[in-house]
Every structure is written in structure tokens, then in C-alpha cells.
N, C-alpha and C positions, 0 to 999 in steps of 0.2 A: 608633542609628537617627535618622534627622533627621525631625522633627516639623512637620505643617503638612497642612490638610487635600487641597491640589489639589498639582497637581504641579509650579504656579510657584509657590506658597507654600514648598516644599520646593526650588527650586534654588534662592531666594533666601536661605533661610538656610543654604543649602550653599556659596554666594557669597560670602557674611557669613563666615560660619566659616572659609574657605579664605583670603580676606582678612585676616580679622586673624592667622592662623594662620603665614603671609608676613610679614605688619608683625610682629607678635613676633617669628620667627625672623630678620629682619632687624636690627631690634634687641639680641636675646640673643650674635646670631654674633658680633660685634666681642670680645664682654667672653668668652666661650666660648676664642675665640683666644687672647685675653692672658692669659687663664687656662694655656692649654695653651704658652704660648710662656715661659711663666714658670719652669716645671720639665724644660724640656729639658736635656738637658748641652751643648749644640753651643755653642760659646767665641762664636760668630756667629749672630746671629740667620740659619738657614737652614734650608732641609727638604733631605734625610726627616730625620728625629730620630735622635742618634746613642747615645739614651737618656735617661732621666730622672731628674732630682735635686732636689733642694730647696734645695742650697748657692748659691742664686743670691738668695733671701731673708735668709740671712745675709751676703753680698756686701753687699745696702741697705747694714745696719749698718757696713761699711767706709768708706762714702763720708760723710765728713763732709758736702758740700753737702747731700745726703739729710737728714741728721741736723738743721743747723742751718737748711733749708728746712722742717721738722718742725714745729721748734718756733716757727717768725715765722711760719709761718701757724697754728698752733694759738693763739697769743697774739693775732694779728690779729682772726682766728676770733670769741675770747672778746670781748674789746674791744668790738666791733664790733655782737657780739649782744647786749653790756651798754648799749649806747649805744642802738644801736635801738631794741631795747626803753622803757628809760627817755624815749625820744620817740613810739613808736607809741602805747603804749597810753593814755595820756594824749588824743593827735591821735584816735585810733580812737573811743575812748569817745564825746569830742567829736563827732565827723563824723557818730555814729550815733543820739546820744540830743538833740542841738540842730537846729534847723534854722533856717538864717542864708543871706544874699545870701551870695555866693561859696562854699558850703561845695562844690561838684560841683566847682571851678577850684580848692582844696584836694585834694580827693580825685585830682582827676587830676595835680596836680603832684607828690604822694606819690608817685604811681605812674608817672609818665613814664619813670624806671631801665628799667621793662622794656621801654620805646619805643625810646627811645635805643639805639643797639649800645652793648654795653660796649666795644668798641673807641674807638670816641667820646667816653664818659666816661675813659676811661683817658688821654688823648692832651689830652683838656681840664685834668684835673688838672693833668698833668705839667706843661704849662704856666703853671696857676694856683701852684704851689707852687714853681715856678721865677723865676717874679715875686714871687713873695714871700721867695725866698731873695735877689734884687737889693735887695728894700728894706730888709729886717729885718737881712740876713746869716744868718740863722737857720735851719741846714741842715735842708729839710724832706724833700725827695727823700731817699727813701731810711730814713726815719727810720719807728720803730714810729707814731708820730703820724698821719703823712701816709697810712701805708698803713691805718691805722684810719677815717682819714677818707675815705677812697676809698673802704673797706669798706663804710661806714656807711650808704651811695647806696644800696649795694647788697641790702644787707639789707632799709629801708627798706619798698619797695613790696611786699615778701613776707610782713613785719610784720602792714602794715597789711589784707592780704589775707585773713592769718587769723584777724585779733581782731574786725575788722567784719563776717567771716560768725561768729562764735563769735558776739557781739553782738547783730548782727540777728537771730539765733536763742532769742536769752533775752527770755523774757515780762517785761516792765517793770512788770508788775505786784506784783512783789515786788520790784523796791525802792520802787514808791512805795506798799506796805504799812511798807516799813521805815523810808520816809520820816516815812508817818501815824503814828507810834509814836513820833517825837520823835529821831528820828537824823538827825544832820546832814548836807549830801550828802556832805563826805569818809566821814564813817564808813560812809554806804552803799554809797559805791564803795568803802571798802576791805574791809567784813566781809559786802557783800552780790556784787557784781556782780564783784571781783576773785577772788574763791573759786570763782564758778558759771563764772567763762570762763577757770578755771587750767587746762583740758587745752590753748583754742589757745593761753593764754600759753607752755603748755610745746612746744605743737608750733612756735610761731610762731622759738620762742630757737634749737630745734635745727635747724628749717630755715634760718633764718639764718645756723647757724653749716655748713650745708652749702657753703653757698651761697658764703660768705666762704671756706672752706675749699679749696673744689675751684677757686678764682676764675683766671682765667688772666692774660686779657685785659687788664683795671684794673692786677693786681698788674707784669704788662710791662714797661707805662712808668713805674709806682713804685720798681722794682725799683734798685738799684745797685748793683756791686761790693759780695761779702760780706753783700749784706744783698738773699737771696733767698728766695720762698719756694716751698712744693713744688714746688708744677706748675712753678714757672719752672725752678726747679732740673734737674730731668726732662728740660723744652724744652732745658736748655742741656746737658744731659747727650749729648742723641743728636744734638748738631753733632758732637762731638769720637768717640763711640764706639758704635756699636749691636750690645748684646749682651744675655743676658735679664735683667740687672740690671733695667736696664730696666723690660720688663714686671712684673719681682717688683716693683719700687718702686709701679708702676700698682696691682698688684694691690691690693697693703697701700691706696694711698689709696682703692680701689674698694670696698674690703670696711670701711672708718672709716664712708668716706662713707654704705654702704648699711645698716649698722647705724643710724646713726643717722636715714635715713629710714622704718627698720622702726620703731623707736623711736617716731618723730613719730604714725605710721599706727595706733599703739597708745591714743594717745588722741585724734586727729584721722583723720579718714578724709578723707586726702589727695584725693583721687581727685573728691570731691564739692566742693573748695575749688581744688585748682592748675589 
């Protein structure tokens, strides 16, 4: 029963509810499909269904691109969320506990990634690492390197999103109790302020590493011969054949991806920070 004293109290949250009730099932239908397009038997992606099977997941595992698109973005992935990391939280701490002339033109240059299309960023690299392959010779296109440092953009801004609200969250009062006590500031940011903001460090690595993960855009123009990763792999899979390999390869990366933002929501509540 919908609750509310008058009677436009009560359409409107019957409006509310109908609305997002829409916007969910708009968004759920897509991944509902891929789900259901994944175990059909039809050789073709087409309807009606001519039955159901599973041997379209074991298919993935036939295709090498699948395979070694797998692994260069799981390595990318890692890399990438090693790197951030090792840069945000350092950046973040700073941004949140000093206050300095330019620190707001810091903060927003961390986070311009999400400004930028990553189409943009991807199509800028290409050419940065193109020029630098004229002057060095030093083949970067292409290279675990280059798609690391691509990555890196990207993770960056989502980084710094979640350790400065973890941050701006913790009473400073304890560490400059731990400071009065004779501990250095490393020691207090490593045994005071790194220990109390380990859940967004942890949410902050695996959003990251979704983020690099599922990447499409960037990975594109990085991409080369033999050295592709998932999603590219996928994209270039359904030039040449659409069938529900396909969607099972979707699936698997849908179900990595979504764990690991169950994961993240376990010690960050996503929801209150993205």
C-alpha cells in the first residue's frame, strides 16, 4: 500500500516508484538478454529458441583471442590499479589534510578522466606513444606498458574519489593525538590514517581494477595485432561471426566485473561515493 497522507502525496510517490521501477527495468533488460542469449542452442544468434545449452561457455575457452584477451587485460587491470594507487593515496591524503594555492586545480586535474570521453583520451595516447615510437624506436603501441599507462588515466579519478571521501570522513583528531605522543607524521599516516581508510583503499584498488577491466574505448587505439584485450577482442569477434559465444564471453566478463563490485559495496557503500 503506498503511503502518504492526501491523495497527491500518494500519486507522487506512486510516480516515484513507477519511475524508477522503468529506469531499473530498463537497465536490468539489456543484461537479462545476454544472459538468456547465452544458453540458447541456435548456431545464430536468432529467435524463437531452438533450445538450451551451456556448451556456448565452454566455446569461450576454444577461442584463443578470448583467452589471451583474458589475460592482457587482467595484467593491465592489476598494473594499473598498482600504479594508481601508489599515486592517489599519497595525492589524496595531501589534497585533503593541507591546504595550499592551487590545491582545487590539483583536484580537478586528477579528475578531468571523467570529463574527457575516453574516446578522446584513447585517440590522444595513440598519438603520444606514436611519437614517441618516431623518436626512441621503442615500440610502445601495443606494448603491456603503454596500455598500463593508458590505464592509469583511468583509474586515477576514481582513485582519488574514493580515498578523499574515506578521508574527509575520519576525525583528524586521532592522528593529531598520535602525533602528541611523539610519532612522526609517516608513522601516523602509516599506523594511524592508512589502517582507518583500508576499506576505501580496498574499494578504491577493485574499482579500479573494474574500471581498467571492462575498458573499451582507451584499450582501441592501444590495441594491436595479437596484443588485444577482452572487450576488444569481443568487438572484433562480432565483425567476422555472431553467434552466442558471444554473449557467453559477455556473460563471464559481466559476472568478474559484478563480483567485484559486490565486493567493493562490502566495505564502501558505493552508492553514497560514485
Amino acid at each position: 500500500m503506498v503511503q502518504g497522507k492526501t491523495l497527491a502525496e500518494r500519486l507522487g510517490r506512486l510516480s516515484v516508484g513507477l519511475i524508477n521501477t522503468v529506469g531499473l527495468g530498463i537497465c536490468v533488460l539489456p543484461l537479462i538478454l545476454i544472459f538468456w542469449l547465452s544458453v540458447i542452442s541456435n548456431t545464430v544468434l536468432s529467435l524463437p529458441a531452438e533450445g538450451y545449452t551451456l556448451n556456448w561457455f565452454t566455446e569461450v575457452w576454444r577461442q584463443p583471442q578470448f583467452i589471451d584477451g583474458f589475460y592482457l587485460s587482467a595484467m593491465v587491470a592489476v598494473g594499473a590499479t598498482i600504479i594508481g594507487m601508489i599515486v592517489t593515496i599519497p595525492a589524496s591524503i595531501v589534497l585533503v589534510r593541507k591546504r595550499f594555492i592551487g590545491r582545487g586545480a590539483i583536484m580537478q586535474m586528477l579528475m578531468s578522466p571523467l570529463i574527457v570521453p575516453a574516446i578522446v583520451i584513447g585517440a590522444s595516447l595513440y598519438m603520444t606513444l606514436v611519437e614517441l615510437e618516431v623518436w626512441t624506436g621503442i615500440p610502445a603501441t601495443g606494448s603491456l606498458a603503454g596500455f598500463i599507462a593508458g590505464h592509469v588515466l583511468l583509474t586515477i579519478p576514481w582513485c582519488v574519489r574514493l580515498l578523499t571521501a574515506n578521508l574527509a570522513g575520519l576525525n583528524e583528531v586521532v592522528e593529531e593525538a598520535a602525533a602528541s605522543l611523539g610519532a612522526s607524521p609517516f608513522t601516523v599516516i602509516w599506523k594511524v590514517t592508512l589502517p582507518l581508510i583500508r576499506p576505501g583503499i580496498v574499494a578504491a584498488a577493485i574499482f579500479s581494477f573494474v574500471v581498467s577491466f571492462g575498458n573499451l574505448e582507451v584499450s582501441m587505439f592501444l590495441s594491436t595485432p595479437g596484443q588485444l584485450t577482452l572487450p576488444v577482442a569481443i568487438l572484433q569477434y562480432l565483425q567476422w561471426k555472431i553467434d552466442p559465444t558471444i554473449a557467453a564471453a559477455s556473460v563471464m566478463q559481466v559476472t568478474i566485473i559484478g563480483l567485484a563490485l559486490i565486493i567493493t559495496n562490502r566495505f564502501v557503500n558505493l552508492s553514497r561515493m560514485v
